[in-house]
DOBA-330718 format. One record per residue (C-alpha): residue number from 1; residue in one letter; x, y, z. Coordinates in pm, 1 decimal. Layout:
@i:NUM; aa:A; X:X; Y:Y; Z:Z
...
//
This chain:
@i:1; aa:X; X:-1870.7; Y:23939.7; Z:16835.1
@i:2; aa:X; X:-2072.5; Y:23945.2; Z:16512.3
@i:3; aa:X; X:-2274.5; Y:23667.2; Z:16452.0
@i:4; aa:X; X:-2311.5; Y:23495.8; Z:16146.3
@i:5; aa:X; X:-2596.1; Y:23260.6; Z:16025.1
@i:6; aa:X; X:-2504.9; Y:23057.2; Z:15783.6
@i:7; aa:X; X:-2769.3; Y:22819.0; Z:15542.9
@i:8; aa:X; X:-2511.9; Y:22491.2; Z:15504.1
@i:9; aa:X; X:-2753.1; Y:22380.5; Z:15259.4
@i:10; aa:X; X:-2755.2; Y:22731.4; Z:15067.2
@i:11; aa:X; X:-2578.6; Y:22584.3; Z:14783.0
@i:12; aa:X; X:-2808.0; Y:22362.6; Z:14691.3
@i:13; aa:X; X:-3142.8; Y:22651.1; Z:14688.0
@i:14; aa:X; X:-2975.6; Y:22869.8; Z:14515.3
@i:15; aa:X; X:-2788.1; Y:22854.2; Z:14200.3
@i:16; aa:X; X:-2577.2; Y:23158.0; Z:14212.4
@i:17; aa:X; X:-2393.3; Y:23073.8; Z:14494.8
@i:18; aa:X; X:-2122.5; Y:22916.8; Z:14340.0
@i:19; aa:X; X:-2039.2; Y:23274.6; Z:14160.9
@i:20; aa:X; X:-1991.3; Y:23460.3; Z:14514.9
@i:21; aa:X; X:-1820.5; Y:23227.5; Z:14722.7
@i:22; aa:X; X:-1581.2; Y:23426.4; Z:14904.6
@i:23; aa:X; X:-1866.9; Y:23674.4; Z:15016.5
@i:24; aa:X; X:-2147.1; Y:23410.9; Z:15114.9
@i:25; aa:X; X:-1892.6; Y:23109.5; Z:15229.1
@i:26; aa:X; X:-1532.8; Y:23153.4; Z:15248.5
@i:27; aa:X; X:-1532.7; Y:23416.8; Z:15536.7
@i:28; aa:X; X:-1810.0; Y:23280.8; Z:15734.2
@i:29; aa:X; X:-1767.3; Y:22922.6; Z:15733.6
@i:30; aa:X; X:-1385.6; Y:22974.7; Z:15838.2
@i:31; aa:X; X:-1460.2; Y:23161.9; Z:16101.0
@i:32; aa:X; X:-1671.2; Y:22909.9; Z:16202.3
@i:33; aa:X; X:-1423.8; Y:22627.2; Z:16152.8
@i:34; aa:X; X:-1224.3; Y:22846.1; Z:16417.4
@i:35; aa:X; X:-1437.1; Y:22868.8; Z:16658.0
@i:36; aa:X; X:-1465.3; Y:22490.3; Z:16626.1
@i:37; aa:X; X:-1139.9; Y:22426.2; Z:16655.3
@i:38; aa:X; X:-1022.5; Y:22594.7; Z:16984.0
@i:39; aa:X; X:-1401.0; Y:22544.0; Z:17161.9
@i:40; aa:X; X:-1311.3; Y:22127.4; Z:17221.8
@i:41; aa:X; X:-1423.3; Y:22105.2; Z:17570.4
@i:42; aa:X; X:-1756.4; Y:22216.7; Z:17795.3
@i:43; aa:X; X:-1453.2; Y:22433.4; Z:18006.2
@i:44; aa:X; X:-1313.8; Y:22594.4; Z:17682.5
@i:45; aa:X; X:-1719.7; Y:22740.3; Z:17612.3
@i:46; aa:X; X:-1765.7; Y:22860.3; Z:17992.5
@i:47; aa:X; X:-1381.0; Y:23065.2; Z:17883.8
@i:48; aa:X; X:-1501.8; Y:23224.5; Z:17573.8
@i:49; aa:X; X:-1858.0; Y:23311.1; Z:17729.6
@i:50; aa:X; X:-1679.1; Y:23418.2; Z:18048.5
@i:51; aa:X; X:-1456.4; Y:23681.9; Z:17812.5
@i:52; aa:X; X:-1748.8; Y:23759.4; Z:17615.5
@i:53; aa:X; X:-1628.2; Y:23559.8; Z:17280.4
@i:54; aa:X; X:-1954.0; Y:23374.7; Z:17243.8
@i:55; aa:X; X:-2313.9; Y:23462.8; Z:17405.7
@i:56; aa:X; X:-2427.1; Y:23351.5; Z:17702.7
@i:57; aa:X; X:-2761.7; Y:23180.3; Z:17551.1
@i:58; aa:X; X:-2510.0; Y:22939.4; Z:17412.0
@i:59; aa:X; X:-2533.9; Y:22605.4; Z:17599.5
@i:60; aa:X; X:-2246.1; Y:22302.9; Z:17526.4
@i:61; aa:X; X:-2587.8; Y:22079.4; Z:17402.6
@i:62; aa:X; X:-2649.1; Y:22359.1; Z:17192.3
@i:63; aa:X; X:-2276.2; Y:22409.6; Z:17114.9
@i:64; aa:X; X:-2243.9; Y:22046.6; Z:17021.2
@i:65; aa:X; X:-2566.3; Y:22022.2; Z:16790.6
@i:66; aa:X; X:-2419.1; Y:22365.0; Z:16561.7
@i:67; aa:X; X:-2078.3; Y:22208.7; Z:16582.9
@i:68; aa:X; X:-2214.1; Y:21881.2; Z:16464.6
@i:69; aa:X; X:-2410.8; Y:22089.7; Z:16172.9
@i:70; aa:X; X:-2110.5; Y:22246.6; Z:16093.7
@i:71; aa:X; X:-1897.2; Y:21946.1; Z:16007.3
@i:72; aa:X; X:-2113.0; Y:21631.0; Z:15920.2
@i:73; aa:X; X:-2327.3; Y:21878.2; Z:15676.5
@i:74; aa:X; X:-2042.6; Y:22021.9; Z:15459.0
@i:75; aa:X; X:-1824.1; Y:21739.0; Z:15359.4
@i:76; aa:X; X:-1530.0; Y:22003.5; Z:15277.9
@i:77; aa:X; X:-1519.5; Y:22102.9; Z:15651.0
@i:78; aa:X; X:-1514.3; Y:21754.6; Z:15775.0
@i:79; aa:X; X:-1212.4; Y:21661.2; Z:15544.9
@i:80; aa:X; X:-1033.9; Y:21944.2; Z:15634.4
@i:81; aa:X; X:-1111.2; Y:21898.0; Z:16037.5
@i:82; aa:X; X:-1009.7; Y:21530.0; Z:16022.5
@i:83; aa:X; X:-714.4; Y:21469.9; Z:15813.4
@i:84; aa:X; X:-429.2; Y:21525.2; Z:15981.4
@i:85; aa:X; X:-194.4; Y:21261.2; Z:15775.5
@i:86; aa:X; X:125.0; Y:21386.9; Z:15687.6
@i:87; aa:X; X:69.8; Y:21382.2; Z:15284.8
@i:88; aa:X; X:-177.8; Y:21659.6; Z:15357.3
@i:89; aa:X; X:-68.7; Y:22001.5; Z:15225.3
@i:90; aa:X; X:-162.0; Y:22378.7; Z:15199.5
@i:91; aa:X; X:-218.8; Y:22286.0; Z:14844.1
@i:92; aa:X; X:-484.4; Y:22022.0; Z:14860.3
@i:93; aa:X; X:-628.1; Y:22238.5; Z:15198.6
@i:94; aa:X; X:-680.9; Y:22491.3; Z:14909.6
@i:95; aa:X; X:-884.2; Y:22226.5; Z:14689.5
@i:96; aa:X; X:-1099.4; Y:22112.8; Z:14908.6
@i:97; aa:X; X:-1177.3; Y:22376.2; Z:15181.2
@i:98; aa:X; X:-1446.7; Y:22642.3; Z:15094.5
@i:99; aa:X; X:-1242.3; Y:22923.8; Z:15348.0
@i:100; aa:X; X:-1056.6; Y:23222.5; Z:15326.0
@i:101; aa:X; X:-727.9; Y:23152.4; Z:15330.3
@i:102; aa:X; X:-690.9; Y:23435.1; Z:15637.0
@i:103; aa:X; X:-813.4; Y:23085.1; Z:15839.0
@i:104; aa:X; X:-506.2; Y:22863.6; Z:15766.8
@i:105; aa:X; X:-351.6; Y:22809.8; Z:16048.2
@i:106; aa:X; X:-80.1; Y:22591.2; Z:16197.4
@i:107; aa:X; X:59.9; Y:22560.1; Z:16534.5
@i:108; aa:X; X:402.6; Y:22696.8; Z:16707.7
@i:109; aa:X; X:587.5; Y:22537.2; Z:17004.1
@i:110; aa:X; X:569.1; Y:22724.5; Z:17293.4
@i:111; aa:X; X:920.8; Y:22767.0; Z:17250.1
@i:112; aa:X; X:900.3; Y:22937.5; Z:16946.6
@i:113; aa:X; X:669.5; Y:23107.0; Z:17025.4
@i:114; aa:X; X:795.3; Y:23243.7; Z:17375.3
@i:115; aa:X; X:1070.6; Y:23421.1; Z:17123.2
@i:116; aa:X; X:881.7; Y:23591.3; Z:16903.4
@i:117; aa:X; X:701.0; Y:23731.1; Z:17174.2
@i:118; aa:X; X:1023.6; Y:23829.9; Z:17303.5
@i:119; aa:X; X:1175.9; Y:23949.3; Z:17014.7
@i:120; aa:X; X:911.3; Y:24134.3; Z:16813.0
@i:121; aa:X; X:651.1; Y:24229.4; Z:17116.0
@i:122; aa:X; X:971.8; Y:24301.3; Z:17340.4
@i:123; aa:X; X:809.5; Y:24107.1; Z:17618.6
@i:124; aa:X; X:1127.0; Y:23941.4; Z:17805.3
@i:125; aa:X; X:921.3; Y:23684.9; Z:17987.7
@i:126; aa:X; X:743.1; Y:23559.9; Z:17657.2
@i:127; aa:X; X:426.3; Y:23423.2; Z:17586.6
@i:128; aa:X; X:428.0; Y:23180.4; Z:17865.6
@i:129; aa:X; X:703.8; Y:23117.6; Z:18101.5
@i:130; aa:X; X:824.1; Y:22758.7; Z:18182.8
@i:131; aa:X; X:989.0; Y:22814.3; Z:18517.3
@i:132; aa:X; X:728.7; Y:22835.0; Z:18765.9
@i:133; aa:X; X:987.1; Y:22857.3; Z:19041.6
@i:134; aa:X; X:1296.4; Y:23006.6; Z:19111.0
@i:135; aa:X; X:1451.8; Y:22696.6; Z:19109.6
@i:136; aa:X; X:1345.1; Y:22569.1; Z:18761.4
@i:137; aa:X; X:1444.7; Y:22895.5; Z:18631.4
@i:138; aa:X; X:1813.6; Y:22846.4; Z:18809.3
@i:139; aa:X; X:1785.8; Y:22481.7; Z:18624.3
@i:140; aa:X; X:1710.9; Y:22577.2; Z:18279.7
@i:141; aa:X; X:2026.7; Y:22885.9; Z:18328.9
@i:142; aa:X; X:2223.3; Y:22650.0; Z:18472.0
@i:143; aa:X; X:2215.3; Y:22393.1; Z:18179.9
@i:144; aa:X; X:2316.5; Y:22652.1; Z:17928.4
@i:145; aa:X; X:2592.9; Y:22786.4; Z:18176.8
@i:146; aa:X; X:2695.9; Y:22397.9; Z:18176.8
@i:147; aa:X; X:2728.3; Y:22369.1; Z:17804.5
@i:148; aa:X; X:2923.1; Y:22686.5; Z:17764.5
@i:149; aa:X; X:3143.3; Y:22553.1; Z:18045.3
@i:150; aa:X; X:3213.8; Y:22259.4; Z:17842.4
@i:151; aa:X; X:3274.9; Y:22469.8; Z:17511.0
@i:152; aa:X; X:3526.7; Y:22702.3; Z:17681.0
@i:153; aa:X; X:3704.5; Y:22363.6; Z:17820.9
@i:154; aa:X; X:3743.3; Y:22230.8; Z:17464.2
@i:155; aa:X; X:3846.1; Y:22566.4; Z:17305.7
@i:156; aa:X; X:4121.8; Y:22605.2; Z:17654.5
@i:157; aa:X; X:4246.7; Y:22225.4; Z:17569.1
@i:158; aa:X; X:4314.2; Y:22354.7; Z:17231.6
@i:159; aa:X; X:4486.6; Y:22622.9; Z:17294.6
@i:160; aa:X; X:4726.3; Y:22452.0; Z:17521.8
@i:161; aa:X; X:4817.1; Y:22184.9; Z:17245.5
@i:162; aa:X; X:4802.1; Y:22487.3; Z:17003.2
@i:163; aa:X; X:5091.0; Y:22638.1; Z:17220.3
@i:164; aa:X; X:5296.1; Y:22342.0; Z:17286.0
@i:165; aa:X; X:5368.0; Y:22283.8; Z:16890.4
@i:166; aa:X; X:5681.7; Y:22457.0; Z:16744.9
@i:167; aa:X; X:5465.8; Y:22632.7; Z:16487.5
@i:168; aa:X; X:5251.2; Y:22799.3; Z:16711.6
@i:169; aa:X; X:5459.4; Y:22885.5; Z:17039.9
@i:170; aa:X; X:5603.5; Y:23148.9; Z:16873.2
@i:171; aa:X; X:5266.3; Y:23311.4; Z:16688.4
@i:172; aa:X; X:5146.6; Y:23635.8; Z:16859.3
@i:173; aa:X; X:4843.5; Y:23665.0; Z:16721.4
@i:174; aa:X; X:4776.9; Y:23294.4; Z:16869.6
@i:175; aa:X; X:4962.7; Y:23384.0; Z:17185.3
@i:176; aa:X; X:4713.8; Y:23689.5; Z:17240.1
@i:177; aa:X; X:4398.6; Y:23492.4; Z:17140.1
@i:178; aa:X; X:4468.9; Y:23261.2; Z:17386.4
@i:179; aa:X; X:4568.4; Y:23554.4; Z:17665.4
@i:180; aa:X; X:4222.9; Y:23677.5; Z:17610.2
@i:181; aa:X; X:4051.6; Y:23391.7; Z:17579.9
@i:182; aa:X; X:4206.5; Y:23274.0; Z:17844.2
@i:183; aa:X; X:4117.8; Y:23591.1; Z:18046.6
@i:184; aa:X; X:3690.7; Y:23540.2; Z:17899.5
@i:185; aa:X; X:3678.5; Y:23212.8; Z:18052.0
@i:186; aa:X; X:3756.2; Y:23336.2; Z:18355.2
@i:187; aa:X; X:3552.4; Y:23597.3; Z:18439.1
@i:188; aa:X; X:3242.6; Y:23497.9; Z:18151.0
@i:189; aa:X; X:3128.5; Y:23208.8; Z:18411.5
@i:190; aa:X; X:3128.8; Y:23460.7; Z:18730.5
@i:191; aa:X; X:2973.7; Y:23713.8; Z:18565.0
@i:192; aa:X; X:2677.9; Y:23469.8; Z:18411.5
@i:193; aa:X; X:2653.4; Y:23373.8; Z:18778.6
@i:194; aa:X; X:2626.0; Y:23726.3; Z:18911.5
@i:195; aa:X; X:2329.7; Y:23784.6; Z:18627.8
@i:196; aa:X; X:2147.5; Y:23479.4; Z:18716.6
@i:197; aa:X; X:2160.5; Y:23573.8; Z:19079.1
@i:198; aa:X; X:2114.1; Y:23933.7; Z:18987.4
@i:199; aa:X; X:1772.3; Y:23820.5; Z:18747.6
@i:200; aa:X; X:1650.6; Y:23579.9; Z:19101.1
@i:201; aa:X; X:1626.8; Y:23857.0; Z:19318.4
@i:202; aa:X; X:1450.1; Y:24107.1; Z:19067.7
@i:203; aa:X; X:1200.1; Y:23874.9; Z:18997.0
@i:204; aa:X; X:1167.8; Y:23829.2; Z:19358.9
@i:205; aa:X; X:1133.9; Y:24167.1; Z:19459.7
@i:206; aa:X; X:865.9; Y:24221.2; Z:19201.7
@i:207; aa:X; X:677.2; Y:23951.9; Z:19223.9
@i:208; aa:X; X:698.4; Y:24029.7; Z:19628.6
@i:209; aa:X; X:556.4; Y:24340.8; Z:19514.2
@i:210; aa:X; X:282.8; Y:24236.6; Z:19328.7
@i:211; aa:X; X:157.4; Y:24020.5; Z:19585.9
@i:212; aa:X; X:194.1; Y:24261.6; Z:19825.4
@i:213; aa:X; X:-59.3; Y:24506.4; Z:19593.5
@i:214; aa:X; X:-289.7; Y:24229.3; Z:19557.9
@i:215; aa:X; X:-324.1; Y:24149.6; Z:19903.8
@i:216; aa:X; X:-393.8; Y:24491.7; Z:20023.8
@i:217; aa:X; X:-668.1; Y:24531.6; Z:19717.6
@i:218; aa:X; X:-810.4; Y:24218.9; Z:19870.0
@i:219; aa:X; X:-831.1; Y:24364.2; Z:20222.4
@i:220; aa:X; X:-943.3; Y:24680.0; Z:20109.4
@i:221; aa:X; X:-1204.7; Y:24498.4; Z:19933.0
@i:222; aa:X; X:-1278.3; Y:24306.5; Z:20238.0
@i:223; aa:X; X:-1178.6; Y:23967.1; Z:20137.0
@i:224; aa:X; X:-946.1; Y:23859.6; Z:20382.2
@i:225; aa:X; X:-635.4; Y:23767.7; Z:20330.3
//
């Protein structure tokens, strides 16, 4: 981690500042900003000194006397730490905060953000999994099996009226659409079951390995069970 000291009052002694503020300010003071933002809480300090983000000489007084520096001194900082009303923009964030713009940031729903990890890092189990269990994960499957249930009940009642009317009784492009359809909502559900079921027991059988590995490490390292 590089550490950067930074005179809040700077602008004021010297005169030139304003001509290099991307060099002496913008960086600096938004990397700063960030730190503020995601070290909240005495447990989120312990984290980041605990994965070596921040130094251990670094107490939470200490903590809260540069975080209170930070924000109370530079009137930009505080406006941009406090307003959170909907009128504010990117635009005005631009106005009145003295950062790089590299320190914008917004916030993603786990959701979201579950498929881009899944999409662009290729990581099929996300950022952060919901289903803790194997029965919330048969719960959350099971809802989208419901709703495609329902769809395919719809498009089948269709169908069926579709076929009853002169017009289309005798259509064989219809009268094959609805063959195969017919055929898809038959075997779609069982084989979404099978997968589900199929998913369970892989997830079992490698999460029954991993504990298995951790368990002997921890007896190896003589730590009981």
């Amino acid at each position: 981690m590089v550490i950067v000291i930074i005179d809040l009052d700077l602008r004021k002694a010297s005169p030139a500042f304003p001509t290099l503020p991307g060099l002496l300010e913008n960086a600096p003071l938004g990397f700063l900003l960030s730190y503020v933002a995601l070290v909240e809480r005495e447990i989120d300090l312990n984290m980041a000194i605990n994965h070596g983000l921040m130094p251990k000489e670094i107490t939470w007084p200490s903590w809260l006397t540069l975080v209170e520096e930070i924000v109370c001194v530079s009137s930009q900082a505080k406006s941009y730490l406090v307003d959170t009303s909907p009128a504010s923009s990117e635009v005005s964030l631009k106005h009145r905060v003295p950062v790089n713009p590299r320190f914008y940031y917004g916030e993603l729903r786990l959701g979201r953000l579950n498929w881009i990890y899944r999409l662009v890092l290729g990581r099929p189990r996300g950022y952060m999994s919901g289903c803790t269990t194997y029965g919330a994960f048969m719960r959350e499957n099971i809802n989208s099996l419901i709703t495609l249930f329902a769809y395919t009940t719809i498009v089948l009642s269709a169908m069926q009226v579709g076929l009853g009317t002169e017009f289309l009784a005798n259509n064989y492009a219809f009268g094959m659409a609805s063959y195969v359809f017919s055929i898809f909502s038959i075997l779609a559900p069982l084989a979404c079951i099978v997968a589900i079921l199929g998913v369970i027991a892989m997830m079992f059988v490698i999460n029954l390995t991993r504990t298995l590995k951790i368990r002997g490490t921890r007896r190896r390292q003589g730590a009981g069970v």
